[in-house]
Backbone atoms as SQL, in Angstrom:
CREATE TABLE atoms (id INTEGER PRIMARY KEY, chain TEXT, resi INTEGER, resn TEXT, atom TEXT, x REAL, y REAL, z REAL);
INSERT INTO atoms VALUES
  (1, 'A', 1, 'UNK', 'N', 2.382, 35.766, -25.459),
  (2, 'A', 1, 'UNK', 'CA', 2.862, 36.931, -24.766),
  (3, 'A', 1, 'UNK', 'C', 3.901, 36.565, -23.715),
  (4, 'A', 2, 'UNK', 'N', 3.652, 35.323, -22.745),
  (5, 'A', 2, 'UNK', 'CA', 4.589, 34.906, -21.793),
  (6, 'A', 2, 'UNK', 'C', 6.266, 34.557, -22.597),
  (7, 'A', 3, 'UNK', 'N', 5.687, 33.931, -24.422),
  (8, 'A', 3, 'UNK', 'CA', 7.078, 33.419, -24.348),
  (9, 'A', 3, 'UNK', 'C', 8.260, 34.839, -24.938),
  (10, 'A', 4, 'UNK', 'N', 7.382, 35.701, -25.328),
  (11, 'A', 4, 'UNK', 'CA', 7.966, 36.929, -25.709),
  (12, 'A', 4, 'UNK', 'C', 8.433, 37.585, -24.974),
  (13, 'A', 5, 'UNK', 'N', 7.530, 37.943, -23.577),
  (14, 'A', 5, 'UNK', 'CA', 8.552, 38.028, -22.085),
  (15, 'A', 5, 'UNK', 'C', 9.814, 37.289, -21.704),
  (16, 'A', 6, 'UNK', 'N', 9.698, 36.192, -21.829),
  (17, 'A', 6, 'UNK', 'CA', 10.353, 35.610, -21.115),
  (18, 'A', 6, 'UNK', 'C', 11.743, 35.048, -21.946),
  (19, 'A', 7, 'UNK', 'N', 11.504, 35.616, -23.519),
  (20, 'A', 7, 'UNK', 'CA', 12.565, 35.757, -24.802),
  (21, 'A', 7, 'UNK', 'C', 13.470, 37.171, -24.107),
  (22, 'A', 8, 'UNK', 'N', 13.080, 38.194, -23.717),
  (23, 'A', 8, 'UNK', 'CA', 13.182, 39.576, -23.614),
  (24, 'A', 8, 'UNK', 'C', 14.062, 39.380, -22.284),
  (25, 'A', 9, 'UNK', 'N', 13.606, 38.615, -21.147),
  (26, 'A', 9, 'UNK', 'CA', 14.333, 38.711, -19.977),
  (27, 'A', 9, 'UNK', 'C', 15.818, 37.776, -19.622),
  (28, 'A', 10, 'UNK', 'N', 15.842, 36.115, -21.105),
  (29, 'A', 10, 'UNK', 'CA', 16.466, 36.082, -21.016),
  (30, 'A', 10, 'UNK', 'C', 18.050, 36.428, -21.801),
  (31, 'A', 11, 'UNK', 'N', 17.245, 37.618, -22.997),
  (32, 'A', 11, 'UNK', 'CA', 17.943, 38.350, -23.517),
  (33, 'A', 11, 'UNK', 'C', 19.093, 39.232, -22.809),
  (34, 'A', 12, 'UNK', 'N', 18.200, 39.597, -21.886),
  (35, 'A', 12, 'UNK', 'CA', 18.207, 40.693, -21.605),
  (36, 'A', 12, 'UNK', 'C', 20.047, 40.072, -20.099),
  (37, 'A', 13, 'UNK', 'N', 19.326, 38.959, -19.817),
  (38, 'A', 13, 'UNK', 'CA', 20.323, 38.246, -18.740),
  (39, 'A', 13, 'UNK', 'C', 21.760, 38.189, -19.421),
  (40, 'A', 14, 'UNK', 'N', 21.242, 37.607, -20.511),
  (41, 'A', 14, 'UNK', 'CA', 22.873, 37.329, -21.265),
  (42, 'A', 14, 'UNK', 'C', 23.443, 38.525, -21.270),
  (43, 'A', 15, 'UNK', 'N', 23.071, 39.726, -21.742),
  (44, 'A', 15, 'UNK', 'CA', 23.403, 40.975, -22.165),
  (45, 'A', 15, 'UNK', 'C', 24.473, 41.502, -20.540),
  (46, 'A', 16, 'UNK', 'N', 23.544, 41.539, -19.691),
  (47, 'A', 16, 'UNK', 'CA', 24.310, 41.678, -18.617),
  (48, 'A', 16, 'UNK', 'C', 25.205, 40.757, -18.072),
  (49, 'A', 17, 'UNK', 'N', 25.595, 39.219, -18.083),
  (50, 'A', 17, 'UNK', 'CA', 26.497, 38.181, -18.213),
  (51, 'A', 17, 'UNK', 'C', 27.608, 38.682, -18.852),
  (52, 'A', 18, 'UNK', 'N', 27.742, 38.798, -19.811),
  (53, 'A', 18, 'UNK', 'CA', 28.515, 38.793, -20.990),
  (54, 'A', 18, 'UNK', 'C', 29.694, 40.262, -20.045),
  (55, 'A', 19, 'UNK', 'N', 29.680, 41.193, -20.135),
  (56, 'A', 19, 'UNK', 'CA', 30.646, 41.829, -19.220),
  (57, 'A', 19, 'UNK', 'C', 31.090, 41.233, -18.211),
  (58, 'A', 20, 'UNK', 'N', 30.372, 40.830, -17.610),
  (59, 'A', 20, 'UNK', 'CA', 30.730, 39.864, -15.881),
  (60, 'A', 20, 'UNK', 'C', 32.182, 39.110, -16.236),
  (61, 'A', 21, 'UNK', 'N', 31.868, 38.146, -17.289),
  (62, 'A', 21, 'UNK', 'CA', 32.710, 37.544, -17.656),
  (63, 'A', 21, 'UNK', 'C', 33.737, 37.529, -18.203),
  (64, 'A', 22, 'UNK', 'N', 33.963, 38.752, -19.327),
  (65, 'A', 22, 'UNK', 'CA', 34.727, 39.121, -19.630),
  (66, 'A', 22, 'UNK', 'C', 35.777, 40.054, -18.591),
  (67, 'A', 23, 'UNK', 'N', 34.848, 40.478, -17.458),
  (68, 'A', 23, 'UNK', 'CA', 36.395, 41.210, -16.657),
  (69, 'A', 23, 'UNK', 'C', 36.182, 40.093, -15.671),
  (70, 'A', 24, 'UNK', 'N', 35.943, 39.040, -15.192),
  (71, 'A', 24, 'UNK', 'CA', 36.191, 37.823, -14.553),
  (72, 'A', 24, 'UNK', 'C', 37.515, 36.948, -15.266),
  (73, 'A', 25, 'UNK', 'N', 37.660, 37.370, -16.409),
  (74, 'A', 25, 'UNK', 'CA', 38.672, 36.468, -17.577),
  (75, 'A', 25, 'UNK', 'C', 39.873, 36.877, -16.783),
  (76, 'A', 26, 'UNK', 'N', 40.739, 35.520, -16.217),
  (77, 'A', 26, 'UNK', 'CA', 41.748, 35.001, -15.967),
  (78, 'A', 26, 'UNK', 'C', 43.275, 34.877, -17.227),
  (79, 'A', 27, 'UNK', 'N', 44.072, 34.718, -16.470),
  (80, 'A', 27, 'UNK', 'CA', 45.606, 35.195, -17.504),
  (81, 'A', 27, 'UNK', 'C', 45.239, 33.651, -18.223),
  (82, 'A', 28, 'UNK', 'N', 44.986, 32.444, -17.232),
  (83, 'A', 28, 'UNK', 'CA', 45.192, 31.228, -18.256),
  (84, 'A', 28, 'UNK', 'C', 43.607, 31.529, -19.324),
  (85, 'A', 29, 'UNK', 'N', 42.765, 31.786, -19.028),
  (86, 'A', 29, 'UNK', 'CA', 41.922, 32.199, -19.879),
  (87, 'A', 29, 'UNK', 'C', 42.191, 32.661, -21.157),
  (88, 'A', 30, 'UNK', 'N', 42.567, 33.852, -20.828),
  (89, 'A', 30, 'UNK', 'CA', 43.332, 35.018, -21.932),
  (90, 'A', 30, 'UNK', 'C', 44.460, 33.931, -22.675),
  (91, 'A', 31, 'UNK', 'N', 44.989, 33.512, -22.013),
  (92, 'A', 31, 'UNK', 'CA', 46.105, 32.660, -22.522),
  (93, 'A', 31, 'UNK', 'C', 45.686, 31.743, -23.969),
  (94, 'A', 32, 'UNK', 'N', 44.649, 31.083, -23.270),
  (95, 'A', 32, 'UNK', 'CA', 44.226, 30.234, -24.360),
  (96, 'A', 32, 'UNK', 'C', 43.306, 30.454, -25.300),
  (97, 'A', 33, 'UNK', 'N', 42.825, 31.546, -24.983),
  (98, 'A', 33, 'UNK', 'CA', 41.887, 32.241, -26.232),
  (99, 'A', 33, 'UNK', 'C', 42.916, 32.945, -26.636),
  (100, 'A', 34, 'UNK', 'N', 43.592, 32.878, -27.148),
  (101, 'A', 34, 'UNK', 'CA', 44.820, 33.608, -28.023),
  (102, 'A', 34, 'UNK', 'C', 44.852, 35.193, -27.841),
  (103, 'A', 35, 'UNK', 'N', 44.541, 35.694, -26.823),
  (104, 'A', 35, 'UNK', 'CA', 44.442, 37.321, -26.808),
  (105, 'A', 35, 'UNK', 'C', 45.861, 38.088, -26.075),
  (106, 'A', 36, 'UNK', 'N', 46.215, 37.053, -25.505),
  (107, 'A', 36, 'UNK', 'CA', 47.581, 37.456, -24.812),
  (108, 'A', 36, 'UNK', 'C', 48.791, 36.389, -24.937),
  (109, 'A', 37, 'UNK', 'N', 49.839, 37.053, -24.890),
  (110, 'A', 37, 'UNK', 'CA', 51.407, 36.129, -24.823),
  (111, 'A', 37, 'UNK', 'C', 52.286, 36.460, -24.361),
  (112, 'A', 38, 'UNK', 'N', 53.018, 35.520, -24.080),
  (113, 'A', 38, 'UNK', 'CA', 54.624, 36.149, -23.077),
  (114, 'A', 38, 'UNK', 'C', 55.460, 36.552, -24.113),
  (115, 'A', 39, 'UNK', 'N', 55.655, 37.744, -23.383),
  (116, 'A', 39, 'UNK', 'CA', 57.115, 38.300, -24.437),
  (117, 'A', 39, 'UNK', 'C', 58.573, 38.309, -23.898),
  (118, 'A', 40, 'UNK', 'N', 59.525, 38.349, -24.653),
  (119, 'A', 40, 'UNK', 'CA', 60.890, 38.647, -24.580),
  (120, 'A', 40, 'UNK', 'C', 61.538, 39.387, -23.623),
  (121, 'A', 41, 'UNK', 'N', 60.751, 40.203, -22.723),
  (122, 'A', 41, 'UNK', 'CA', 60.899, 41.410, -21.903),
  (123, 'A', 41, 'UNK', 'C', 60.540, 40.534, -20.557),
  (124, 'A', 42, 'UNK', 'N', 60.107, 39.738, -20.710),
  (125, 'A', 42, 'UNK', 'CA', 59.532, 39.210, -19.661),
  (126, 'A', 42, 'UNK', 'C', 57.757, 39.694, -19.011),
  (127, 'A', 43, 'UNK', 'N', 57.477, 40.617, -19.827),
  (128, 'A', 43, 'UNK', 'CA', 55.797, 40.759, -19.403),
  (129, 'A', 43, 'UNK', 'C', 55.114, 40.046, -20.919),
  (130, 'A', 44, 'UNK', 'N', 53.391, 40.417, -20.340),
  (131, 'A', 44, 'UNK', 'CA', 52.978, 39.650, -21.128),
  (132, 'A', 44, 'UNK', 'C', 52.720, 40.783, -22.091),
  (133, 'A', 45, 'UNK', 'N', 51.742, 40.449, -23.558),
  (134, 'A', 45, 'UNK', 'CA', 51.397, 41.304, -24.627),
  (135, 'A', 45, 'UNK', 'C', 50.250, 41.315, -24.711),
  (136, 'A', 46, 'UNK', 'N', 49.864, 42.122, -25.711),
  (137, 'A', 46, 'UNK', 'CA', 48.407, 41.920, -25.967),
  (138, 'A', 46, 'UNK', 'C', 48.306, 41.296, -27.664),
  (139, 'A', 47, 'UNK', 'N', 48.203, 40.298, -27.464),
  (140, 'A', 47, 'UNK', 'CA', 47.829, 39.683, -29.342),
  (141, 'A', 47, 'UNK', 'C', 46.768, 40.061, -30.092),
  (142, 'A', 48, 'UNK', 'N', 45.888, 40.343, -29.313),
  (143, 'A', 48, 'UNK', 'CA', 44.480, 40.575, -30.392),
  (144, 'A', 48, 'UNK', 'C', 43.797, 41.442, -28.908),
  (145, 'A', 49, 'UNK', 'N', 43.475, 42.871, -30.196),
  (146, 'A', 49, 'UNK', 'CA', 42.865, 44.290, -29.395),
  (147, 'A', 49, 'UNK', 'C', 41.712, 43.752, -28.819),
  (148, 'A', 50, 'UNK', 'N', 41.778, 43.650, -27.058),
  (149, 'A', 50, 'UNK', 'CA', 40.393, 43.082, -26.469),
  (150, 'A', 50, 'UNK', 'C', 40.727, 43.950, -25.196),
  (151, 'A', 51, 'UNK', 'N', 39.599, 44.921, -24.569),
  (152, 'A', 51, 'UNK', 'CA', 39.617, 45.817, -23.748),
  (153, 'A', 51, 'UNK', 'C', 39.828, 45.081, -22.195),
  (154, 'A', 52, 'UNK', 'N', 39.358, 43.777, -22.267),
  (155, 'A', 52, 'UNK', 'CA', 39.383, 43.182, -20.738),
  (156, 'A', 52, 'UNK', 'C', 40.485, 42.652, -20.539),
  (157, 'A', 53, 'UNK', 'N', 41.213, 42.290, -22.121),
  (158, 'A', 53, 'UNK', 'CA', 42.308, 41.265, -22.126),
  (159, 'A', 53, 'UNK', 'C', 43.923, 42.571, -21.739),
  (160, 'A', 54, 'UNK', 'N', 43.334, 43.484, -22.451),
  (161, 'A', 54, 'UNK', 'CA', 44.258, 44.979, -22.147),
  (162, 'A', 54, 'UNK', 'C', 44.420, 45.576, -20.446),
  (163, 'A', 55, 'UNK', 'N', 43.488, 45.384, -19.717),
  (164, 'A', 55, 'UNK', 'CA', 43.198, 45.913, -18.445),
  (165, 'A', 55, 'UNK', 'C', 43.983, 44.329, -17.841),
  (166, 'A', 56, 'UNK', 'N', 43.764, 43.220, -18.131),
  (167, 'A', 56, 'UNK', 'CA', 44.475, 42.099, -17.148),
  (168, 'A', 56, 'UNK', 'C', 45.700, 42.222, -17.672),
  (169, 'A', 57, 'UNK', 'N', 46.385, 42.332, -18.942),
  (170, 'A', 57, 'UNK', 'CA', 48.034, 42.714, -18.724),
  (171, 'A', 57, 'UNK', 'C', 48.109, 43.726, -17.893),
  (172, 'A', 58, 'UNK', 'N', 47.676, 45.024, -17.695),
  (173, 'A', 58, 'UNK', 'CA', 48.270, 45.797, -16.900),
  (174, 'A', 58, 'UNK', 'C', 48.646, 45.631, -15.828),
  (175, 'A', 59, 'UNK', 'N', 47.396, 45.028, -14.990),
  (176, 'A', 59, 'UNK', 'CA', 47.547, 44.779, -13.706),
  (177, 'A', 59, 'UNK', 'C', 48.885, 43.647, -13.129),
  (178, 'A', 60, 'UNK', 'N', 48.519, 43.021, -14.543),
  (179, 'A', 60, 'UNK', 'CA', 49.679, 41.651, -14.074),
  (180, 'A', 60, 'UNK', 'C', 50.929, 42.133, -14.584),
  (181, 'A', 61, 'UNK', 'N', 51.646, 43.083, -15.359),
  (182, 'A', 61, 'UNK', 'CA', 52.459, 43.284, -15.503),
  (183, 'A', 61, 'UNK', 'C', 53.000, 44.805, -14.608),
  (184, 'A', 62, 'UNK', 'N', 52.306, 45.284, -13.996),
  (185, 'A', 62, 'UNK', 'CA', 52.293, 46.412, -12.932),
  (186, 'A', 62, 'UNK', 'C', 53.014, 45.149, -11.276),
  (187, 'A', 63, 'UNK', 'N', 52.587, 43.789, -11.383),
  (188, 'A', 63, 'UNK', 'CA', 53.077, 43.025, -10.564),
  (189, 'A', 63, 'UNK', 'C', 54.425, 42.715, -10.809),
  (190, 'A', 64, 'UNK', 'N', 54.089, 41.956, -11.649),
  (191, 'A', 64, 'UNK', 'CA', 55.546, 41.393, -12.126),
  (192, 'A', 64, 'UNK', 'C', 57.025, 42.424, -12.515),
  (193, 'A', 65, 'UNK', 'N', 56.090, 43.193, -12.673),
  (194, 'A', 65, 'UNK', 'CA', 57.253, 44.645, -12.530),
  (195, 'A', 65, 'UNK', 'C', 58.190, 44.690, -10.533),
  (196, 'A', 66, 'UNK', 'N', 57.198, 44.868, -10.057),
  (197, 'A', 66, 'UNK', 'CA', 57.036, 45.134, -8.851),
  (198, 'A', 66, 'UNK', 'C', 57.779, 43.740, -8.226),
  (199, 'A', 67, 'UNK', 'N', 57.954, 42.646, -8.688),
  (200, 'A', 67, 'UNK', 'CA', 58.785, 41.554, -8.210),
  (201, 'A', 67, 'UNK', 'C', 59.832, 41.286, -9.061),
  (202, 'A', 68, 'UNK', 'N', 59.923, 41.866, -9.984),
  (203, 'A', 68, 'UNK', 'CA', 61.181, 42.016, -10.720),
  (204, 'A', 68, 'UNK', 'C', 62.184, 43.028, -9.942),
  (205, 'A', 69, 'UNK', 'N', 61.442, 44.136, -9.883),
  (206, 'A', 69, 'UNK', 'CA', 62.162, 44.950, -8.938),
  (207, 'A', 69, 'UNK', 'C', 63.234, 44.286, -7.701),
  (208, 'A', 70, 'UNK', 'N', 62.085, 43.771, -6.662),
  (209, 'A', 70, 'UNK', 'CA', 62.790, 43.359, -5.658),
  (210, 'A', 70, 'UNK', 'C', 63.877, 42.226, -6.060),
  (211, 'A', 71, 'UNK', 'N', 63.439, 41.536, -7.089),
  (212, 'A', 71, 'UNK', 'CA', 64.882, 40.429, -7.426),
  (213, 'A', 71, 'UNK', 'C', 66.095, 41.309, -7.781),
  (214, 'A', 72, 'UNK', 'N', 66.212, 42.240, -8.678),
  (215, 'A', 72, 'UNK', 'CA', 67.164, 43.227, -9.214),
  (216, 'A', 72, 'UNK', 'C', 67.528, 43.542, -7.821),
  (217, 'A', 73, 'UNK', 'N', 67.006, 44.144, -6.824),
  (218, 'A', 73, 'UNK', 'CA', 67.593, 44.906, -5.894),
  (219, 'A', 73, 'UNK', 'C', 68.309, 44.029, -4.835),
  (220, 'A', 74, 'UNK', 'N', 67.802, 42.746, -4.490),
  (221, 'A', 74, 'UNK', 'CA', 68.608, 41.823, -3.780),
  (222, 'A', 74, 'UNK', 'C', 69.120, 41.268, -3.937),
  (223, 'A', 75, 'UNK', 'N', 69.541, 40.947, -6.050),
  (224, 'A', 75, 'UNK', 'CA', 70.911, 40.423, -6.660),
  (225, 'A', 75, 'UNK', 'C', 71.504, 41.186, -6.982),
  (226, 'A', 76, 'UNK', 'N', 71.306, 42.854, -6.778),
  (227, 'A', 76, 'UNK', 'CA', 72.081, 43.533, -7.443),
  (228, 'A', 76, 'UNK', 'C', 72.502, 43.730, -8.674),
  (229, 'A', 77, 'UNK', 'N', 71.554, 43.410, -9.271),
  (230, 'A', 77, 'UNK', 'CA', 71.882, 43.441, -11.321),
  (231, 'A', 77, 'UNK', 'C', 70.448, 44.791, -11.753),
  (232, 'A', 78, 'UNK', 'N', 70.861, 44.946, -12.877),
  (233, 'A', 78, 'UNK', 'CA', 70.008, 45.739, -13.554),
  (234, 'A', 78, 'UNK', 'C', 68.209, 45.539, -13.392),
  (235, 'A', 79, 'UNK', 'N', 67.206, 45.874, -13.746),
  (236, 'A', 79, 'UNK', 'CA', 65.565, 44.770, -13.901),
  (237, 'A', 79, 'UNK', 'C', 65.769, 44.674, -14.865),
  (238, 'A', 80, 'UNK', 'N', 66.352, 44.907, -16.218),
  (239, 'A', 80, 'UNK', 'CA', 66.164, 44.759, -17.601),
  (240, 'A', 80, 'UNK', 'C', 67.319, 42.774, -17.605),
  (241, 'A', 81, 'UNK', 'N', 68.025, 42.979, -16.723),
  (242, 'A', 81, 'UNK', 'CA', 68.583, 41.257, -16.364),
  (243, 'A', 81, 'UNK', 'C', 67.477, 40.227, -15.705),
  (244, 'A', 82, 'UNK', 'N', 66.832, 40.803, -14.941),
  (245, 'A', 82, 'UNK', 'CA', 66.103, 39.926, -14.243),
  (246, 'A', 82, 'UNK', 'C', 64.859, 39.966, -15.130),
  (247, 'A', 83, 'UNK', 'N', 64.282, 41.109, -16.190),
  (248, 'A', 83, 'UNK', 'CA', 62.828, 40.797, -16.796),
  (249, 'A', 83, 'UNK', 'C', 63.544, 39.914, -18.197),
  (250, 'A', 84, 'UNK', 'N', 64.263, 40.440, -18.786),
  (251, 'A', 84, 'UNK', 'CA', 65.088, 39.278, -20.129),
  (252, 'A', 84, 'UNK', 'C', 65.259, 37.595, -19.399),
  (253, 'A', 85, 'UNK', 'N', 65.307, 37.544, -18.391),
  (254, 'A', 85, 'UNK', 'CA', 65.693, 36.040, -17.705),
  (255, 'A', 85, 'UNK', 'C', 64.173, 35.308, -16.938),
  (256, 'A', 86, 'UNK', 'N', 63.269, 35.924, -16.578),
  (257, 'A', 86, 'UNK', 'CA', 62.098, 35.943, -16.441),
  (258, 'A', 86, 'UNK', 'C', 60.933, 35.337, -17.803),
  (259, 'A', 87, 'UNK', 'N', 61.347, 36.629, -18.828),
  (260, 'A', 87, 'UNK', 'CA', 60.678, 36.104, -20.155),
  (261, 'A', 87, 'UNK', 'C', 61.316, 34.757, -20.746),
  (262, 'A', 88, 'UNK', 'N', 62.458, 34.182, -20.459),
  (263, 'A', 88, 'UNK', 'CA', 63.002, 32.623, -21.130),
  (264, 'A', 88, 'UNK', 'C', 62.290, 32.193, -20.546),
  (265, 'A', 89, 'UNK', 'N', 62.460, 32.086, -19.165),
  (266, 'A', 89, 'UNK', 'CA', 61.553, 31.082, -18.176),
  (267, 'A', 89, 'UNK', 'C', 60.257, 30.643, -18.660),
  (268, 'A', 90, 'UNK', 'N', 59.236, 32.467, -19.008),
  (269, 'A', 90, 'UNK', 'CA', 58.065, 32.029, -19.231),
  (270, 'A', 90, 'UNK', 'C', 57.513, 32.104, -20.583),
  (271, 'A', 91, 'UNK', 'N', 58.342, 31.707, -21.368),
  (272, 'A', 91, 'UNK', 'CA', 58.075, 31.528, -22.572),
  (273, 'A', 91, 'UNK', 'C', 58.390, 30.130, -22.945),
  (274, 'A', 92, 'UNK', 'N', 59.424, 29.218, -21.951),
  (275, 'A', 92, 'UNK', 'CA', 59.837, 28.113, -21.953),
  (276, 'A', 92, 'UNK', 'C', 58.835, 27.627, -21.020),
  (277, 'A', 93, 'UNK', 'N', 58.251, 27.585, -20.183),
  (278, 'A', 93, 'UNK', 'CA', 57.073, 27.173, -19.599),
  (279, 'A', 93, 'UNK', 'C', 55.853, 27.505, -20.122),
  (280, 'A', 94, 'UNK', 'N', 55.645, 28.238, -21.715),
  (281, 'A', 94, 'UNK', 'CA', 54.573, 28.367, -22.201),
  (282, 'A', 94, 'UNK', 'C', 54.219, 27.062, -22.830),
  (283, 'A', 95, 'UNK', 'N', 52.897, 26.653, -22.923),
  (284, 'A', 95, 'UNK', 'CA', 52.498, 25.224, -23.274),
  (285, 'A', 95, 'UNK', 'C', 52.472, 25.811, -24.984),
  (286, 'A', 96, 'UNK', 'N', 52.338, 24.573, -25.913),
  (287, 'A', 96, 'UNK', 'CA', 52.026, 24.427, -27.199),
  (288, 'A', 96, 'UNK', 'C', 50.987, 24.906, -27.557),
  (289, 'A', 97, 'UNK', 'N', 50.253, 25.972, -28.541),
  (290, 'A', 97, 'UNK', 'CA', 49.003, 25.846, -28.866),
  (291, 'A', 97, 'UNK', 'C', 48.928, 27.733, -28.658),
  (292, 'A', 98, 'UNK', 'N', 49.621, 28.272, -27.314),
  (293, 'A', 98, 'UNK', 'CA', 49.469, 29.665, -26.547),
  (294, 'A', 98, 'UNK', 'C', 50.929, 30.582, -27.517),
  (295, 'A', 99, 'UNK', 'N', 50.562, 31.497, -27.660),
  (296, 'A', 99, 'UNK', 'CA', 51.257, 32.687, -28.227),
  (297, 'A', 99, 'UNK', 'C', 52.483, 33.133, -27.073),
  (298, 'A', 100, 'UNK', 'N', 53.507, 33.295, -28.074),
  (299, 'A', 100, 'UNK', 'CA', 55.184, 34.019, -27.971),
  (300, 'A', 100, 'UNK', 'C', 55.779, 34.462, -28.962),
  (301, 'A', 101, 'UNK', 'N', 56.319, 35.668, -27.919),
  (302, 'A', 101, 'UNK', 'CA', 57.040, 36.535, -28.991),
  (303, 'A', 101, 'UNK', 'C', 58.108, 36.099, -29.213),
  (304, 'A', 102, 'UNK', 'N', 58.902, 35.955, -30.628),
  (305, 'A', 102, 'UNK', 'CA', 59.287, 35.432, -31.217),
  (306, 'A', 102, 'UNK', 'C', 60.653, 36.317, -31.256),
  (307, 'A', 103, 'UNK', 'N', 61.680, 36.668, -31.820),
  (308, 'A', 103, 'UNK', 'CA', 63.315, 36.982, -31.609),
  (309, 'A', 103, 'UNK', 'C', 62.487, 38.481, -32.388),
  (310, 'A', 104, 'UNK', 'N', 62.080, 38.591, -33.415),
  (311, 'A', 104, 'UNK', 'CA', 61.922, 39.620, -34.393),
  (312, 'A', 104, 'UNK', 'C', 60.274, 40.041, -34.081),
  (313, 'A', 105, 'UNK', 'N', 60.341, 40.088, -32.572),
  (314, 'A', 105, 'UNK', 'CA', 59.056, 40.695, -32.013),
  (315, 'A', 105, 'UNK', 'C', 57.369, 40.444, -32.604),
  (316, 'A', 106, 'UNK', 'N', 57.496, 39.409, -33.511),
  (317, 'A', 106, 'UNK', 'CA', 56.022, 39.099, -33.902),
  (318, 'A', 106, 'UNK', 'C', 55.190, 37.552, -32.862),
  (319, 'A', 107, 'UNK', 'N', 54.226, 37.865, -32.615),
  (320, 'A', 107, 'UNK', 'CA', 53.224, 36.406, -32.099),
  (321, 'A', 107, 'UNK', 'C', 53.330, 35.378, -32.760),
  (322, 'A', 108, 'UNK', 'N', 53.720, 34.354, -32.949),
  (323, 'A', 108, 'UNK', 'CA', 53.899, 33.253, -32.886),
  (324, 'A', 108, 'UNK', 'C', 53.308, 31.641, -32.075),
  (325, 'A', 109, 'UNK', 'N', 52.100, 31.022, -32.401),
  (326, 'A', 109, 'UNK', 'CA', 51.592, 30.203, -31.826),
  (327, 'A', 109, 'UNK', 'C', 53.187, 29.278, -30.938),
  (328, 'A', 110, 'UNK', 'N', 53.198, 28.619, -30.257),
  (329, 'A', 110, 'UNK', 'CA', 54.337, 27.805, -29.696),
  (330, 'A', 110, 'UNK', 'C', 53.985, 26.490, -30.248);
């Protein structure tokens, strides 16, 4: 009876873990579980439909918007110059192994 309890509670632990962690999941996280990649635009994507991995692009690309901005406005160029020059950067600083979008918009391991 104890080990059937104690099957049940730590069932029951994982069950509640398992969310924690998933909205605890970090961009290099996401990164390397193949669920996200840098794109051409300069934000990131979503590679494979994952609800936690969908909610951390937003936020991080609601940023990077938001500092794209201020570069555009204190070089005086377009944001569509500063997010196209942004995405080389971080697609050229993407390591081997992590997903980029590719010229003809598909994921592509690097």
């Amino acid at each position: 009876m104890k080990i059937v309890r104690g099957f049940r509670l730590l069932v029951l632990g994982l069950i509640l873990c398992v969310p924690l962690t998933v909205l605890a999941m970090g961009l290099e996280d996401a990164k390397q579980q193949g669920l996200v990649g840098e794109q051409l635009n300069g934000y990131l994507g979503l590679v494979v439909n994952n609800a936690a991995a969908k909610k951390l692009i937003t936020e991080i690309n609601q940023k990077r918007k938001q500092k794209y901005e201020e570069l555009a406005k204190q070089n005086g160029v377009p944001l569509s110059t500063i997010s196209k020059l942004a995405g080389q950067k971080a697609i050229k600083k993407t390591p081997p192994g992590q997903y980029i979008q590719n010229t003809s918009g598909q994921w592509v391991k690097k």
